[in-house]
N, C-alpha and C positions, 0 to 999 in steps of 0.2 A: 504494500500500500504506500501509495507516494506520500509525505508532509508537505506543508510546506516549509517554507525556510523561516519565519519568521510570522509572528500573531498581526494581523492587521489591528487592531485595536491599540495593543501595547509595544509591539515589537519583543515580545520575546522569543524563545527558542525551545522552551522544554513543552508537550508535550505531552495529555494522558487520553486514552480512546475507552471510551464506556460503550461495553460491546452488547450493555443490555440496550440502549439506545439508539447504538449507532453513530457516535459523536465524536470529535477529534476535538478534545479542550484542551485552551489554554491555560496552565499550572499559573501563571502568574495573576490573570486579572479574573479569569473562569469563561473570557470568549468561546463562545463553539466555529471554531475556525472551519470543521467539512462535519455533514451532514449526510446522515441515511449511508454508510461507508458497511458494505456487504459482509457480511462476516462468514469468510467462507471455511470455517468450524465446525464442528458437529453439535448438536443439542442434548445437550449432556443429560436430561431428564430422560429417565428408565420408565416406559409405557409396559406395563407384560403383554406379552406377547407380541411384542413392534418394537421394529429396530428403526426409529426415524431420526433421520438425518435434515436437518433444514440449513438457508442460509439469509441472510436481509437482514437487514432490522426490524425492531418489533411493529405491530399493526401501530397506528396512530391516528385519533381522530383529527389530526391541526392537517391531515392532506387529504383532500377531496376522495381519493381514491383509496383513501386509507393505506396508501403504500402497497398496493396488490394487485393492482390492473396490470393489466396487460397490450399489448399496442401491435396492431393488424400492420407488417411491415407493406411496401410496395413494390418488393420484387418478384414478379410473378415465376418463382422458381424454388425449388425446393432447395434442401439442407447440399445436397450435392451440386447443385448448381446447375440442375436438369429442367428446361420449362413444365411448366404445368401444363395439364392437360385442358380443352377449353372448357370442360363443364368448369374443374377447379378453378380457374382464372373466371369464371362468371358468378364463382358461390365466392371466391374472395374481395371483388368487388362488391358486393353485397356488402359482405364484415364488414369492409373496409366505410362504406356508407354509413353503416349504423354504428360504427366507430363513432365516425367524426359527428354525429346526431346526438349520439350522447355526451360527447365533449362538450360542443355548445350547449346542450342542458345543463353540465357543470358547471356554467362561465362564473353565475351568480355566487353559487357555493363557493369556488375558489376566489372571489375579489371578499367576500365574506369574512372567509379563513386568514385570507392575509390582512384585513382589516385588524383581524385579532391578535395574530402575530406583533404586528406592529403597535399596538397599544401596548400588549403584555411585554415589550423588549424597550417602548419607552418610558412606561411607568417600574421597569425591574421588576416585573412579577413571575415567580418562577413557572416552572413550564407544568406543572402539574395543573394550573390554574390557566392555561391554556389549552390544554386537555379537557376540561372538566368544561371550560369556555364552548371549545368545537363542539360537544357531545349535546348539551343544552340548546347550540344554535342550530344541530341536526331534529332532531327533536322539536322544535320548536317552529321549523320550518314543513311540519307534518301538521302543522295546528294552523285555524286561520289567524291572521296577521296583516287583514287588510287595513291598509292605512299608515304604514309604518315601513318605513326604508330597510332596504337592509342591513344596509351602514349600521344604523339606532340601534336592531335587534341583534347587532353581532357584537356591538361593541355593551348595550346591555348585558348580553349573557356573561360577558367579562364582569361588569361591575356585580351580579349575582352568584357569578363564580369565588367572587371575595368574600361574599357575605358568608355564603356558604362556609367557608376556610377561617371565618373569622381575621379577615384581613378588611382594617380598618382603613376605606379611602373615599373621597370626598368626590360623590358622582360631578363635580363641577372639574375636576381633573380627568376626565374621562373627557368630557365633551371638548375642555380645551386641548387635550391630546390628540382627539379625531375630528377637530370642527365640528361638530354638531351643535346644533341649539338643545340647551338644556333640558328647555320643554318637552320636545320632541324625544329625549333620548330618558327623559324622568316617566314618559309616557309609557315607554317603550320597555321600559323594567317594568314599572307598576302591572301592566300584560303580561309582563314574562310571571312574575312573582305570582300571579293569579292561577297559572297553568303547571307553575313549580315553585309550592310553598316552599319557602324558609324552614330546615331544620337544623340549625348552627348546634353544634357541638358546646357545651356549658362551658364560661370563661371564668377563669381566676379573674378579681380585680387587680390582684398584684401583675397581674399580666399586662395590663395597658396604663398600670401607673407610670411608666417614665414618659411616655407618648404624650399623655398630658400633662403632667407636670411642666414638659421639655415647652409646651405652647404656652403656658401663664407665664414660664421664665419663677415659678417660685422658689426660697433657696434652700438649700439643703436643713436647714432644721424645719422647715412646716414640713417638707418633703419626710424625715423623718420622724415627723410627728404620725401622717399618714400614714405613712408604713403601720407604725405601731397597732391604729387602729383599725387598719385592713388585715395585720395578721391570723385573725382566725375567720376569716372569712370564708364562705363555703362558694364555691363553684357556681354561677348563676347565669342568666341569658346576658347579653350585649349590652343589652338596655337597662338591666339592672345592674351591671357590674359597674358602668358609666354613672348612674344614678347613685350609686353608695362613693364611688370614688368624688363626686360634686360635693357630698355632704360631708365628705370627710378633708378634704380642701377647705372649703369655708369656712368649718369648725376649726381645723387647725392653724389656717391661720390670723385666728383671729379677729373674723372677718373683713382682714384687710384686702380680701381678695372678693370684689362681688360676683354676686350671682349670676348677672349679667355678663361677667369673662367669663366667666365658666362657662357658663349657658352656650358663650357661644364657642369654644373650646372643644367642646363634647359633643355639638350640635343636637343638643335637648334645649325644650324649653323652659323659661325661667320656673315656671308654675313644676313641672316634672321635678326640679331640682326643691323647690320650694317645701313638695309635699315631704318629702323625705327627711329636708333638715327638721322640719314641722316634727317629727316624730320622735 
């Protein structure tokens, strides 16, 4: 397998190929400098009774064709180099037709997929959430969605791919990464979310105290005042983990911090935050 000489990203020179993947990374910054790189290996998993050997990289949803198709070539000749006969040269112009028919039915799906791509590689978000992204946008292009660009619903299923993972981002970063009107792309979740409820996995609050902390800028002793009174805290939805971590800010410090930064900090409303310290 050829490298290359050096990372476009950083210019390094070292190095490591993830062959469950199929990736050629760079050790230094973590560029994926060559993609879908064949791995002609055997598959080391023991089936009884079958001896299977494969090669490629694994199926993926972020490629239209899920990395498996196949392509009707156009030389009317066989493996030996013998013409074909005229029926076969009339059954392969056929193939070769509804080849290219369902290409162009892909067009959408693949300007979709790299829509995502490209969201998920300029926001940093790792590839599992670009996966989870494609699978949602296949799915969801099964369901009606008149009204709604594709653009919106692909790059939605990205911001619902976060909620899912519990990865805290601000859908107004989403629209400024893909041009889209906010409207149009808050519409376009709020749809998707209808068709594929929310089941976020339960969040420690110790888990997104520094996230907020780091937006008030408050300093280290309220910060560790919070601590103190987040420590036995038990595992909760999003929205309550956000909601205890408000009250325990504003109590800590002092409330030299209002409710109103907060509020807008955690993007909950003043009253949300309000009932909690109330308690």
């Amino acid at each position: 397998m050829s490298h290359r000489e050096a990372c476009p990203q950083c210019g390094g020179t070292k190095f490591v190929q993830d062959h469950d993947r199929g990736e050629l990374i760079c050790t230094s910054c973590g560029f994926i400098v060559q993609e879908r790189i064949v791995d002609t290996g055997p598959d080391w998993r023991a089936f009884e009774g079958e001896k299977k050997k494969h090669t490629g990289p694994p199926i993926s949803e972020t490629l239209h064709d899920r990395g498996i198709s196949s392509m009707v070539g156009w030389d009317d000749s066989d493996a030996r180099g013998k013409g074909l006969s005229p029926e076969s040269r009339a059954k392969f112009r056929r193939l070769r037709k509804w080849d290219q028919r369902l290409e162009n039915h892909d067009r959408s799906l693949i300007r979709a997929l790299q829509v995502q791509k490209t969201i998920c590689y300029n926001l940093g978000l790792p590839r599992y959430i670009n996966e989870r992204a494609a699978l949602l946008y296949r799915k969801a292009t099964k369901k009606t969605f008149r009204g709604y660009p594709a653009e919106c619903v692909a790059v939605a299923a990205v911001y619902l791919a976060c909620r899912e993972f519990s990865i805290r981002r601000d859908l107004k970063e989403f629209a400024s990464a893909c041009g889209a009107s906010l409207e149009k792309l808050r519409n376009a979740y709020l749809e998707l979310a209808k068709h594929f409820p929310l089941r976020p996995p339960p969040v420690s609050p110790m888990s997104v105290m520094n996230n907020i902390a780091a937006k008030l800028g408050i300093s280290e002793t309220v910060k560790q005042r919070v601590l103190e009174r987040l420590k036995t805290a038990e595992a909760v939805t999003e929205k309550e983990a956000l909601k205890m971590i408000s009250a325990a800010i504003y109590e800590a410090s002092d409330r030299s911090v209002t409710q109103e930064e907060i509020a807008r900090a955690v993007s909950l409303s003043r009253v949300s935050i309000l009932k909690v310290v109330s308690k």
